[in-house]
PAFI-336525 format. One record per residue: residue in three letters; x, y, z of N, C-alpha, C in turn. Coordinates in nm, 3 decimals, decimal comma, padded with zeros to 5 digits, always signed. Example, Ala and Ser with C-alpha at 12.3 -4.5 7.8 and 13.67 -1.06 7.14 Angstrom:
+------+---------+---------+---------+---------+---------+---------+---------+---------+---------+
! code !     nxx !     nyy !     nzz !    caxx !    cayy !    cazz !     cxx !     cyy !     czz !
+------+---------+---------+---------+---------+---------+---------+---------+---------+---------+
!  ALA ! +01,319 ! -00,569 ! +00,780 ! +01,230 ! -00,450 ! +00,780 ! +01,320 ! -00,330 ! +00,780 !
!  SER ! +01,285 ! -00,225 ! +00,708 ! +01,367 ! -00,106 ! +00,714 ! +01,290 ! +00,003 ! +00,787 !
+------+---------+---------+---------+---------+---------+---------+---------+---------+---------+
//
This chain:
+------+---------+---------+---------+---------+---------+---------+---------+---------+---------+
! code !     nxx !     nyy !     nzz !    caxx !    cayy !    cazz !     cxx !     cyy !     czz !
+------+---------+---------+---------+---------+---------+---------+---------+---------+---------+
!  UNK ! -00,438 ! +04,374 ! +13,405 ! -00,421 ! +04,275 ! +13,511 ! -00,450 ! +04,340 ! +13,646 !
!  UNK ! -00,424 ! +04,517 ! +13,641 ! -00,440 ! +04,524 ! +13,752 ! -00,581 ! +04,541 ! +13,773 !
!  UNK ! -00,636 ! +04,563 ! +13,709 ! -00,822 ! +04,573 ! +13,725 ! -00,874 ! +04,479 ! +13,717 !
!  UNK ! -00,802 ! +04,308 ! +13,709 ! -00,908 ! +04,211 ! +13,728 ! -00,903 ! +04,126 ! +13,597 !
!  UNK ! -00,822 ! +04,140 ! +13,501 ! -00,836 ! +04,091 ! +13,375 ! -00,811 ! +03,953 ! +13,372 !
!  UNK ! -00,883 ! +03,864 ! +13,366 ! -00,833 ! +03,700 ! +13,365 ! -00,785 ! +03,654 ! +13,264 !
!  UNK ! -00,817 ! +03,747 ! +13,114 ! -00,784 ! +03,672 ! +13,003 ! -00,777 ! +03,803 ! +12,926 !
!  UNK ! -00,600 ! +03,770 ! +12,820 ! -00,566 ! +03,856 ! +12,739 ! -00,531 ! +03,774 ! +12,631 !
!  UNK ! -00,645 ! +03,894 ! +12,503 ! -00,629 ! +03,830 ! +12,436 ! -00,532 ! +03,921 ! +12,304 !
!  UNK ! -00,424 ! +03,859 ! +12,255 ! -00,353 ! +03,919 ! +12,171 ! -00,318 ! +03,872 ! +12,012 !
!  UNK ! -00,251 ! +03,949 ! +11,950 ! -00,258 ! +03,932 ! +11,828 ! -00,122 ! +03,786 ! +11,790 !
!  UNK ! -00,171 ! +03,690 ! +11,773 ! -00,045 ! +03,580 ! +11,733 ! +00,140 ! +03,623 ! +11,723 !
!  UNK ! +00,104 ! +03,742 ! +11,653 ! +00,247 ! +03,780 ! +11,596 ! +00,314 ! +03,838 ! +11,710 !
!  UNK ! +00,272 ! +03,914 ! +11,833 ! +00,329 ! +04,032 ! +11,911 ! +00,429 ! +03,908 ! +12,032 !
!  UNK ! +00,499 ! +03,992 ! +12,025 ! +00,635 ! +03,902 ! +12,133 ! +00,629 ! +04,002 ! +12,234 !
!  UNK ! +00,592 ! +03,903 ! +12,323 ! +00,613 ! +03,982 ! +12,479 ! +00,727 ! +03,977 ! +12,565 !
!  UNK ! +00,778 ! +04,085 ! +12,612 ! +00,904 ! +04,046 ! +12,690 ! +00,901 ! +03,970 ! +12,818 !
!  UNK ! +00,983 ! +03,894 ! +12,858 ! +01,005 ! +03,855 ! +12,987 ! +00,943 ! +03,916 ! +13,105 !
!  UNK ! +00,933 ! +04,053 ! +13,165 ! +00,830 ! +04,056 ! +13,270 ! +00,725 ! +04,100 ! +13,232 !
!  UNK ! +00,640 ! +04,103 ! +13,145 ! +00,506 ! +04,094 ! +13,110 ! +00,474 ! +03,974 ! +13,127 !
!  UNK ! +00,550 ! +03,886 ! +13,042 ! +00,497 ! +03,668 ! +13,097 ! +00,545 ! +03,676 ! +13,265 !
!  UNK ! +00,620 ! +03,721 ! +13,279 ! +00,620 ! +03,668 ! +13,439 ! +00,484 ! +03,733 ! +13,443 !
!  UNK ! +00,450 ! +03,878 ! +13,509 ! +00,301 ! +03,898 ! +13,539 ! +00,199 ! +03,831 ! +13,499 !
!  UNK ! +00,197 ! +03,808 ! +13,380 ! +00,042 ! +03,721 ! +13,365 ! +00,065 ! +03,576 ! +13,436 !
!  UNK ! +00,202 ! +03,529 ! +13,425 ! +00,195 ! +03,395 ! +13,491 ! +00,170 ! +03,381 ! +13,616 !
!  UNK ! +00,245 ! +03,514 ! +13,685 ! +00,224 ! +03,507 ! +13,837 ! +00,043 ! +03,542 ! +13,877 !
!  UNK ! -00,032 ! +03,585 ! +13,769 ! -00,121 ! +03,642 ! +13,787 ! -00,283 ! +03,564 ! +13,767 !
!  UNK ! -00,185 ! +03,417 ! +13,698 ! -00,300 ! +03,277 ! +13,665 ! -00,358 ! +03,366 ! +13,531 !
!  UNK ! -00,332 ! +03,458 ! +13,430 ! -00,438 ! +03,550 ! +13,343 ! -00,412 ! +03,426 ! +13,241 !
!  UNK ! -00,497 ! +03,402 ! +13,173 ! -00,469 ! +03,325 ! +13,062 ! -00,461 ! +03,416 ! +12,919 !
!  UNK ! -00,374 ! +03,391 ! +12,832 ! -00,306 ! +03,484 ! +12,726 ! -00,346 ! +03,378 ! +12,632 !
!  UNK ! -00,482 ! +03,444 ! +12,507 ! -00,481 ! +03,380 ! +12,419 ! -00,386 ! +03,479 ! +12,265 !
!  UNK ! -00,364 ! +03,384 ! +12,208 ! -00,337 ! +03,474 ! +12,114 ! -00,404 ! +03,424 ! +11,965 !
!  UNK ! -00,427 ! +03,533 ! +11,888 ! -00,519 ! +03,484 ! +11,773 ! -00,474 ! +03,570 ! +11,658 !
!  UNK ! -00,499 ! +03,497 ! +11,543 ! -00,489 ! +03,592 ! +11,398 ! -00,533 ! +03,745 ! +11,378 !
!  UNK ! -00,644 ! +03,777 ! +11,472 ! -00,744 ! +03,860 ! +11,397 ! -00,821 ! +03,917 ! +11,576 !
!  UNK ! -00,729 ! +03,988 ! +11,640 ! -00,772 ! +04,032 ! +11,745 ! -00,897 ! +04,106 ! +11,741 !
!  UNK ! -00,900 ! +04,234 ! +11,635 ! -01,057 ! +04,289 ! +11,602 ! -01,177 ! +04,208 ! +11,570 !
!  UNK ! -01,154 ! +04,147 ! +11,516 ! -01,238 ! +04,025 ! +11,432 ! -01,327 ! +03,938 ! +11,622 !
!  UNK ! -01,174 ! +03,936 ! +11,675 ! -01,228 ! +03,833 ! +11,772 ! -01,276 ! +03,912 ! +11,939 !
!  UNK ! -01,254 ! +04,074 ! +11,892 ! -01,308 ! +04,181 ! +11,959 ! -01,465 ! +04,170 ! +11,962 !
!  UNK ! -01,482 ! +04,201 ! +11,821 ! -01,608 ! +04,181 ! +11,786 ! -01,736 ! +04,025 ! +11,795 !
!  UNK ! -01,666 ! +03,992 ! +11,784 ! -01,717 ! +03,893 ! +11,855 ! -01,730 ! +03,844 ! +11,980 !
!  UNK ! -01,647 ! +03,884 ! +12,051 ! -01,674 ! +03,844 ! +12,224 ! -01,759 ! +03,991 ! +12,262 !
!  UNK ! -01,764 ! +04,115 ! +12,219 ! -01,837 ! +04,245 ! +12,252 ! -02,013 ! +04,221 ! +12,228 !
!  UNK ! -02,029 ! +04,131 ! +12,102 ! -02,154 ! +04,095 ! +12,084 ! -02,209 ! +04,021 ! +12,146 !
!  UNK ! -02,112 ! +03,902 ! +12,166 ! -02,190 ! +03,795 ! +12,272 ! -02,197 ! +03,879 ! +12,414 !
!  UNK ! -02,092 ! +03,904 ! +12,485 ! -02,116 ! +03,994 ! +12,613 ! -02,221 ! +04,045 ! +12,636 !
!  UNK ! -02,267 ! +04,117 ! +12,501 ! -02,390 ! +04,218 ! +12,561 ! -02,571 ! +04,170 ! +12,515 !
!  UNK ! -02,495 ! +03,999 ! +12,489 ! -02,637 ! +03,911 ! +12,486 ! -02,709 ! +03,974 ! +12,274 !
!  UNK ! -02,580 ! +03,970 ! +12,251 ! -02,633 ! +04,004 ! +12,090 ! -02,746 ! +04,080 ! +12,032 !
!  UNK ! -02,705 ! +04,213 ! +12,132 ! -02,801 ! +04,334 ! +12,099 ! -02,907 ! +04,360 ! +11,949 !
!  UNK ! -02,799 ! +04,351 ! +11,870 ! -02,859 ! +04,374 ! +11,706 ! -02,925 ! +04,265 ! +11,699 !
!  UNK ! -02,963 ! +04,154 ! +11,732 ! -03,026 ! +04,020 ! +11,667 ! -03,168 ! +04,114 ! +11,692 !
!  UNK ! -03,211 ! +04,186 ! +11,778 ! -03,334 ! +04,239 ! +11,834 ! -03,391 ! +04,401 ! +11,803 !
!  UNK ! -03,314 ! +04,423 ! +11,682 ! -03,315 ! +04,539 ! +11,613 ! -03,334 ! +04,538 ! +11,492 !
!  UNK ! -03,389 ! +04,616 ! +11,430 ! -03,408 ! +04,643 ! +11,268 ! -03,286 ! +04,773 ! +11,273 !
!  UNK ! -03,201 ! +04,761 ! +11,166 ! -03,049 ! +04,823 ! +11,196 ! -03,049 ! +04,863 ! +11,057 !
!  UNK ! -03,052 ! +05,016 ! +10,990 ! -02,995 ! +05,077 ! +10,852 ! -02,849 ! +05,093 ! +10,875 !
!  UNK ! -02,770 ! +05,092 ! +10,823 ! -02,619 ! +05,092 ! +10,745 ! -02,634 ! +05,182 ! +10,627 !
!  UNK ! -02,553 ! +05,330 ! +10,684 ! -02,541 ! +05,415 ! +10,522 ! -02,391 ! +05,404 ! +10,516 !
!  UNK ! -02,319 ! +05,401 ! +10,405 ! -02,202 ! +05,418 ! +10,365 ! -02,144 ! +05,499 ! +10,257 !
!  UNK ! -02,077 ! +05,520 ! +10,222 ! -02,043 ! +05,667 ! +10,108 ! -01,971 ! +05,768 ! +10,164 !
!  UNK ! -01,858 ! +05,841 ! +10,060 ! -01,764 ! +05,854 ! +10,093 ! -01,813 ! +06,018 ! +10,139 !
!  UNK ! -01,934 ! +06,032 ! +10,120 ! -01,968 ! +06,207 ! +10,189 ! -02,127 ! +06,153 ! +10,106 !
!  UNK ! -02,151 ! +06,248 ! +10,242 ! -02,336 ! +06,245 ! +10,220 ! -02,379 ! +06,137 ! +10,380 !
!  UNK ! -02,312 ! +06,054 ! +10,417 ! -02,343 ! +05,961 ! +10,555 ! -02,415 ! +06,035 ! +10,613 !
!  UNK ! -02,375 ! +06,133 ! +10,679 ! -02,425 ! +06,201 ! +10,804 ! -02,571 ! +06,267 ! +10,779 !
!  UNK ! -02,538 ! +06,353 ! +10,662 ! -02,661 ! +06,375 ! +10,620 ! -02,802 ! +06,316 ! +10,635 !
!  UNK ! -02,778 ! +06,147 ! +10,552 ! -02,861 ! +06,072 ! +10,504 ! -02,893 ! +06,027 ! +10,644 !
!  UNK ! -02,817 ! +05,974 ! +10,762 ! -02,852 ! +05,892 ! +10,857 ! -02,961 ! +05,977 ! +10,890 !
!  UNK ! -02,956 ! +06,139 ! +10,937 ! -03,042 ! +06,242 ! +10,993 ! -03,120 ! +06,245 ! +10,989 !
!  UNK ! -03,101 ! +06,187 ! +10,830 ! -03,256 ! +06,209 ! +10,731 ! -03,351 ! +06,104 ! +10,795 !
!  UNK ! -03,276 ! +05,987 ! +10,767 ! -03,350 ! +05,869 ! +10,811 ! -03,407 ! +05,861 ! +10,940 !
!  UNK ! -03,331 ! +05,920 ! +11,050 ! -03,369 ! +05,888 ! +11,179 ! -03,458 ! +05,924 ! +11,213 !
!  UNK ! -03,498 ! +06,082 ! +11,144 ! -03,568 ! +06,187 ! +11,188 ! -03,737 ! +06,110 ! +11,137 !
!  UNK ! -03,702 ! +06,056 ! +10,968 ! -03,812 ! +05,988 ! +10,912 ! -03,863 ! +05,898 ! +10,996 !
!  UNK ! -03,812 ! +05,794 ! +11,058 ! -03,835 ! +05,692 ! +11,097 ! -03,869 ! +05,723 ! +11,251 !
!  UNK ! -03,784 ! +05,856 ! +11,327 ! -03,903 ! +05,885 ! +11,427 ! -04,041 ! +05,970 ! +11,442 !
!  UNK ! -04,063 ! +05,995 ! +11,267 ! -04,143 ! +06,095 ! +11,267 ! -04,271 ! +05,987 ! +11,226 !
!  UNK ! -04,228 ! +05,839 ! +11,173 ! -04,332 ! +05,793 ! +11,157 ! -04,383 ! +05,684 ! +11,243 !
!  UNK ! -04,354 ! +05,706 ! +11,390 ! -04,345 ! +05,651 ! +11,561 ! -04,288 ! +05,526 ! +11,593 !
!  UNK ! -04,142 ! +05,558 ! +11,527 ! -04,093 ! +05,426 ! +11,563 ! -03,999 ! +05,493 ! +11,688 !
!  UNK ! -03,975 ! +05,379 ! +11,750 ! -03,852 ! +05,434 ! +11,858 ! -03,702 ! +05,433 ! +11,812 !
!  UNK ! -03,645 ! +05,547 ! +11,797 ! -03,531 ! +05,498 ! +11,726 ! -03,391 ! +05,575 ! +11,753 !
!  UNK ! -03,328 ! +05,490 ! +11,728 ! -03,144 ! +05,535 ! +11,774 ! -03,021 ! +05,572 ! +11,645 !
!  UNK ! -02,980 ! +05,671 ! +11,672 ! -02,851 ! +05,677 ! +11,558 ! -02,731 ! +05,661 ! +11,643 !
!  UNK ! -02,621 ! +05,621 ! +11,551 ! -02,469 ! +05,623 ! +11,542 ! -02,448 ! +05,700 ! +11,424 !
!  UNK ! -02,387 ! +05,829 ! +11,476 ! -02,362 ! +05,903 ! +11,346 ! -02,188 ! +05,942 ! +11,368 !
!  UNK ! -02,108 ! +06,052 ! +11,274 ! -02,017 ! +06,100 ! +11,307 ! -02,028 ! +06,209 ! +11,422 !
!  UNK ! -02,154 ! +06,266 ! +11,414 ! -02,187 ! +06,387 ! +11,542 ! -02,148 ! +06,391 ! +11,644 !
!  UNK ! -02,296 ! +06,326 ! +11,675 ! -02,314 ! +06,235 ! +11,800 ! -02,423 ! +06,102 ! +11,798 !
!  UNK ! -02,448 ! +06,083 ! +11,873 ! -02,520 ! +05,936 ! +11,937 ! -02,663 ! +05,977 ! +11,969 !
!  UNK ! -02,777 ! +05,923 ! +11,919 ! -02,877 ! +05,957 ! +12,021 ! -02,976 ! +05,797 ! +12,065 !
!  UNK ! -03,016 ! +05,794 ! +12,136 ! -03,143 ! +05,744 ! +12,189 ! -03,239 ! +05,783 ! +12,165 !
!  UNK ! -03,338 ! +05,815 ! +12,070 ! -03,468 ! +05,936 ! +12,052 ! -03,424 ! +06,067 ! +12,101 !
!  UNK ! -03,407 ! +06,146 ! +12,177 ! -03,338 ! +06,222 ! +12,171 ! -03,264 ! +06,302 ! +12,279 !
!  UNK ! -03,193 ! +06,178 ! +12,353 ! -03,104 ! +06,169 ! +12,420 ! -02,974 ! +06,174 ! +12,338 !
!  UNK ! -02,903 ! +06,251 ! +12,351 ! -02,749 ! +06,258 ! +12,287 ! -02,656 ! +06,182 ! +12,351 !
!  UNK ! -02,539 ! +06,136 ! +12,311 ! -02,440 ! +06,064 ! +12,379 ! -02,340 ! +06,110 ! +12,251 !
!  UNK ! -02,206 ! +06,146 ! +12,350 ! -02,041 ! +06,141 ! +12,249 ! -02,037 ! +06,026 ! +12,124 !
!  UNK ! -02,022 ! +06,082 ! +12,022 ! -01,944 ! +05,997 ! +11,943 ! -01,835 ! +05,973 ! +11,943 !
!  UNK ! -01,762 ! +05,861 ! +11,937 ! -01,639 ! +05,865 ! +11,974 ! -01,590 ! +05,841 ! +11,795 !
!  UNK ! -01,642 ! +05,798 ! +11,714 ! -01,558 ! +05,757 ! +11,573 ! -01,661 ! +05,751 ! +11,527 !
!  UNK ! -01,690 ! +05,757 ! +11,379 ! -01,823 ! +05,780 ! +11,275 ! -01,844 ! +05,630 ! +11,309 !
!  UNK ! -01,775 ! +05,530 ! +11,276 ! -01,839 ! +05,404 ! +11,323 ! -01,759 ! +05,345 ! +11,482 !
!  UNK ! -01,831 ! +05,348 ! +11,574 ! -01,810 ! +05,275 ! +11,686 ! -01,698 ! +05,160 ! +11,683 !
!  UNK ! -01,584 ! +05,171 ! +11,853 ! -01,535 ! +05,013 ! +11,843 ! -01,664 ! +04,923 ! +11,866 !
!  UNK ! -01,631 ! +04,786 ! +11,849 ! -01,729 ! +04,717 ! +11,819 ! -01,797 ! +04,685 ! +12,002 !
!  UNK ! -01,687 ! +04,717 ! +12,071 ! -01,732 ! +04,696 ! +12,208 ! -01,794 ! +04,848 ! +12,283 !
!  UNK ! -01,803 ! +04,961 ! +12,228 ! -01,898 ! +05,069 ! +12,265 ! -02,024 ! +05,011 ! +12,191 !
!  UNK ! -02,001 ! +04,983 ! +12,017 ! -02,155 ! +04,939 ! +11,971 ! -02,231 ! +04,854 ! +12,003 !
!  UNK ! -02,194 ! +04,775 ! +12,080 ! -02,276 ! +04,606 ! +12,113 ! -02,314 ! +04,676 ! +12,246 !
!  UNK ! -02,243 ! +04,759 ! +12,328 ! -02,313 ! +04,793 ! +12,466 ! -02,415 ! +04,919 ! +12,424 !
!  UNK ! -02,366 ! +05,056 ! +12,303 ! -02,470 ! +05,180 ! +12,286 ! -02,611 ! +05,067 ! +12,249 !
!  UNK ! -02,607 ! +04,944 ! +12,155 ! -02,761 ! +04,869 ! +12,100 ! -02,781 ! +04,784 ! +12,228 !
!  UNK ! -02,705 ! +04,720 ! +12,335 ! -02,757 ! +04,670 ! +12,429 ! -02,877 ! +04,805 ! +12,501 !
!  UNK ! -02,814 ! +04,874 ! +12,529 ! -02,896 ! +05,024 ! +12,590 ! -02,982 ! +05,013 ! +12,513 !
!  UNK ! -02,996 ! +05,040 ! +12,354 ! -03,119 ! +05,076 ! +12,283 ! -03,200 ! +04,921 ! +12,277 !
!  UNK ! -03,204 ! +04,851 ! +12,298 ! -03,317 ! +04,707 ! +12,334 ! -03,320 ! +04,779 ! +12,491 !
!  UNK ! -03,290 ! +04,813 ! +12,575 ! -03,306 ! +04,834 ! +12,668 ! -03,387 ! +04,903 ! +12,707 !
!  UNK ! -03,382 ! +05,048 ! +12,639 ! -03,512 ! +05,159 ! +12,660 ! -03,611 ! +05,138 ! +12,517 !
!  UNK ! -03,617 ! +05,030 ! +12,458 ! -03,750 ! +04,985 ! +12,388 ! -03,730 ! +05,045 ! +12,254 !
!  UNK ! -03,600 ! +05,088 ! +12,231 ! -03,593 ! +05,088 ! +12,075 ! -03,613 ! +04,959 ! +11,980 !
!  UNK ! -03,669 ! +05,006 ! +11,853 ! -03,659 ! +04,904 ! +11,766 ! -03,601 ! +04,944 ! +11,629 !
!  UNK ! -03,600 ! +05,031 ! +11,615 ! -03,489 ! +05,080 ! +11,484 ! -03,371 ! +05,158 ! +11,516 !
!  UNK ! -03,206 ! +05,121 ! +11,448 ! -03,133 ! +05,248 ! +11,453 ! -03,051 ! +05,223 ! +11,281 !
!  UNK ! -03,038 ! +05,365 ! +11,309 ! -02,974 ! +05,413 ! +11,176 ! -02,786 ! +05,399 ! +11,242 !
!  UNK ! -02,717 ! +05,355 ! +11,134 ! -02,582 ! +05,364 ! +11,128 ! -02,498 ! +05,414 ! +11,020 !
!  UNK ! -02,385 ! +05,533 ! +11,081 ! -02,328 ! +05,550 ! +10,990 ! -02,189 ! +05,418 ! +10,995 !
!  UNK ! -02,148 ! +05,384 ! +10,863 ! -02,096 ! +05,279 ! +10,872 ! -01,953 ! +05,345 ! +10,791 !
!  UNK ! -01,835 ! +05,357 ! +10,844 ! -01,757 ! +05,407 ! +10,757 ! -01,669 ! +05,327 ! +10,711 !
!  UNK ! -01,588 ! +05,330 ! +10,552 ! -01,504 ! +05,191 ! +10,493 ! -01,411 ! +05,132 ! +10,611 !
!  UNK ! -01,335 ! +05,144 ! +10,645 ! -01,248 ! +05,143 ! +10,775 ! -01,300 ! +05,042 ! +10,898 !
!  UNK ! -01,419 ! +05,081 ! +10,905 ! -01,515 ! +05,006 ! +11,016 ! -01,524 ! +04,856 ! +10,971 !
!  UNK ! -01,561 ! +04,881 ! +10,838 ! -01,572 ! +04,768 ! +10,766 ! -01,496 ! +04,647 ! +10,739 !
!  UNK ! -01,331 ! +04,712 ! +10,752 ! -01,209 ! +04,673 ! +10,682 ! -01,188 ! +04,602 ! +10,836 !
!  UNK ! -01,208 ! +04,671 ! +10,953 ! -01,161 ! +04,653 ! +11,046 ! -01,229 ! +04,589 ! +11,188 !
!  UNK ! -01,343 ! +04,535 ! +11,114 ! -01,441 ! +04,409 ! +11,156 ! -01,470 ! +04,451 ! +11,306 !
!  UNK ! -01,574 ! +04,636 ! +11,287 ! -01,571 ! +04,733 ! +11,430 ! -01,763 ! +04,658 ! +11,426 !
!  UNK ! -01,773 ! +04,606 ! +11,260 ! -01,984 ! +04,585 ! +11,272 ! -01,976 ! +04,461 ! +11,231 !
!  UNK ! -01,868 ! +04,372 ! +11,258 ! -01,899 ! +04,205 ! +11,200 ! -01,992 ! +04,193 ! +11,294 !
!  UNK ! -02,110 ! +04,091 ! +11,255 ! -02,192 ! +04,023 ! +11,277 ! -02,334 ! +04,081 ! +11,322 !
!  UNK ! -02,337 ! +04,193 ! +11,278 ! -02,435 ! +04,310 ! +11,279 ! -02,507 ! +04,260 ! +11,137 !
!  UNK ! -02,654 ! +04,234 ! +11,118 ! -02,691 ! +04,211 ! +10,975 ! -02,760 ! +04,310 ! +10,981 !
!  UNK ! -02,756 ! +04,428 ! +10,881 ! -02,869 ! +04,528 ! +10,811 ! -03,002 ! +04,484 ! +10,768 !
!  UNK ! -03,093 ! +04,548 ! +10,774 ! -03,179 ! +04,501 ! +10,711 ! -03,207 ! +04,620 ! +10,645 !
!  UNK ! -03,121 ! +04,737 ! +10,578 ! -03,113 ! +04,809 ! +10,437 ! -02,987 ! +04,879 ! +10,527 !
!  UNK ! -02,968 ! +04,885 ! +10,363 ! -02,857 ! +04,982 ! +10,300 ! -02,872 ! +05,099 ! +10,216 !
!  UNK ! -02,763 ! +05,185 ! +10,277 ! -02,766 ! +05,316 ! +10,146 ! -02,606 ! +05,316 ! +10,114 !
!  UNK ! -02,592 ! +05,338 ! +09,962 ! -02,466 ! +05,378 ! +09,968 ! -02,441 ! +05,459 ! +09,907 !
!  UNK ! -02,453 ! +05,586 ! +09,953 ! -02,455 ! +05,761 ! +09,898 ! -02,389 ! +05,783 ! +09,763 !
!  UNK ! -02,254 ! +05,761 ! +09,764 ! -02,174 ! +05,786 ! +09,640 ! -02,006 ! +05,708 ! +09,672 !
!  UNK ! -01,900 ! +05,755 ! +09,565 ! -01,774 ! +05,735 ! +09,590 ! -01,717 ! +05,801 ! +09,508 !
!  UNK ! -01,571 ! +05,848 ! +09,579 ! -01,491 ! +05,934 ! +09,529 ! -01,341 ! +05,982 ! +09,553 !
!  UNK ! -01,245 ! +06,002 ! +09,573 ! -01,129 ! +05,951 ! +09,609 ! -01,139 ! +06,037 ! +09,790 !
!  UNK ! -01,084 ! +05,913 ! +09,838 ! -01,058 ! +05,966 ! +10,012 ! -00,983 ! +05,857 ! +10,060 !
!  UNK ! -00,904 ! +05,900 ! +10,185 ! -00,888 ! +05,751 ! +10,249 ! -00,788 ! +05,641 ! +10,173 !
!  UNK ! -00,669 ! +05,764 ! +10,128 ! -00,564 ! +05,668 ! +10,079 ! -00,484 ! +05,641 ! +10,164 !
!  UNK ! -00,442 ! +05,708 ! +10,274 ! -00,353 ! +05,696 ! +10,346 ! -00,447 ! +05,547 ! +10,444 !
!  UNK ! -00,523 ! +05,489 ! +10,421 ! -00,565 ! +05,383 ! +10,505 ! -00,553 ! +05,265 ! +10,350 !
!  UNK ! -00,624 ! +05,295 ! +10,270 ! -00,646 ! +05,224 ! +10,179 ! -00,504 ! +05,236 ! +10,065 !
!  UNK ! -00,454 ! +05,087 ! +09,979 ! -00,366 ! +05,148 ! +09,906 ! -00,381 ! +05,193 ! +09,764 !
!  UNK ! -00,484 ! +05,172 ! +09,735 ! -00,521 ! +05,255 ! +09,650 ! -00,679 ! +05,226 ! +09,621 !
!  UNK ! -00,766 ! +05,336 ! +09,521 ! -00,924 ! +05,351 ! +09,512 ! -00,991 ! +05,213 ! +09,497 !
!  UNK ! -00,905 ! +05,125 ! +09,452 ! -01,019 ! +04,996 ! +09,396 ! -00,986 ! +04,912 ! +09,540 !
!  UNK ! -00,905 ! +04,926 ! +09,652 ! -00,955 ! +04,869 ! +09,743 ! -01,003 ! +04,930 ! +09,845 !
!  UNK ! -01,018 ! +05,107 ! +09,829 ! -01,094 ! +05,152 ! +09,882 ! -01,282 ! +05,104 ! +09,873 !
!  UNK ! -01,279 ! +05,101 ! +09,718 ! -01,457 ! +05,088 ! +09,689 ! -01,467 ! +04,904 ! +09,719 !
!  UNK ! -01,363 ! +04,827 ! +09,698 ! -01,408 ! +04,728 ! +09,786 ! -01,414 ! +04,689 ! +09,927 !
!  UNK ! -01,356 ! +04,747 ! +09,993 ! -01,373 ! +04,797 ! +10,155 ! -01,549 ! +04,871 ! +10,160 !
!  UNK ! -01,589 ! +04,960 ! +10,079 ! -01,700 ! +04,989 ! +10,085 ! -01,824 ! +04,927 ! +10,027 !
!  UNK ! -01,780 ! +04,845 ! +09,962 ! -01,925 ! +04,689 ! +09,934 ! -01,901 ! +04,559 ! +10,007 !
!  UNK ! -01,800 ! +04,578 ! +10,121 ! -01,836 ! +04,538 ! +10,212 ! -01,966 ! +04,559 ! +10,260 !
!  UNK ! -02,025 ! +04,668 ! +10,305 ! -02,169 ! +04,649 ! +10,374 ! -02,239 ! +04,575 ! +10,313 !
!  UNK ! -02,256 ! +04,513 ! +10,170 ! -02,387 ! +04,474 ! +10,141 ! -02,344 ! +04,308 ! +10,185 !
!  UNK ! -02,245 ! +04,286 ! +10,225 ! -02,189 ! +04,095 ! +10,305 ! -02,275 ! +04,120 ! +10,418 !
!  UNK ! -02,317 ! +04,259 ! +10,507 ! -02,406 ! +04,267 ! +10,638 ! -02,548 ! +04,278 ! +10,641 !
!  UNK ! -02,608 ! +04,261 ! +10,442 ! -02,758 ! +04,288 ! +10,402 ! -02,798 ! +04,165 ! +10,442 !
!  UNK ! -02,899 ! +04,152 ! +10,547 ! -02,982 ! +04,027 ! +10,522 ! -03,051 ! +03,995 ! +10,413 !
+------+---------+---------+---------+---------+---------+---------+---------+---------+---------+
//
């Protein structure tokens, strides 16, 4: 609120105390609240940045080891055969070969809709993504469509997120719901 925020949007369930509603009230902010705050992250981050990916040819690797590898592989292929092209990896970030911080193997959905706004920007047309189960679960690449997939392997990881392996490997065929 103090930087200007007109509209907060929160998760249905969270109870706010008494001077938090006074501030937003005194403050005109309008407070939506919704089921699925990530979900509806991702979706206002895409539209914001004029729906970057609609204007991209976008790979998605997933697998529980081997990602990083494979994206490398790909990027390196795909700039070696003159395309202009961008990764999201666990590393780092590049632009052809401009580097940028990674902040998480898969991006919040509001760094990724602005890193692919940038790449339509400096005339990319392909990027490679590493896409990790989590990302998936946690709707960081809804409305991102692939136009290929890899999915390296699977193998036990990621219990302490997942409650156990069979909804781990369905958290990870999630990506192919993002195959055009």
């Amino acid at each position: 609120i103090a930087k200007g925020a007109t509209t907060i949007i929160i998760d249905e369930e969270v109870q706010l105390n008494a001077q938090v509603l006074r501030l937003i009230e005194e403050h005109r902010v309008e407070l939506v609240r919704v089921a699925d705050p990530r979900l509806v992250l991702a979706q206002f981050s895409a539209q914001s940045a004029g729906y970057p990916a609609e204007k991209l040819k976008i790979y998605g690797i997933t697998g529980t080891k081997g990602k990083t590898t494979t994206s490398f592989l790909l990027f390196h292929l795909l700039k070696l055969a003159g395309y202009k092209t961008a990764l999201l990896s666990t590393v780092n970030n590049y632009i052809d070969d401009e580097k940028f911080t990674a902040p998480l193997t898969t991006a919040q959905p509001d760094y990724l809709h602005q890193f692919l706004k940038l790449c339509v920007e400096r005339g990319v047309t392909h990027v490679v993504m590493e896409i990790a189960a989590q990302a998936l679960s946690l709707h960081r690449v809804h409305g991102i469509q692939l136009d290929g997939v890899i999915f390296t392997n699977f193998s036990l990881e990621h219990l302490e997120f997942y409650s156990d392996m069979e909804a781990y490997f369905a958290a990870k065929c999630k990506i192919f719901d993002h195959a055009k």
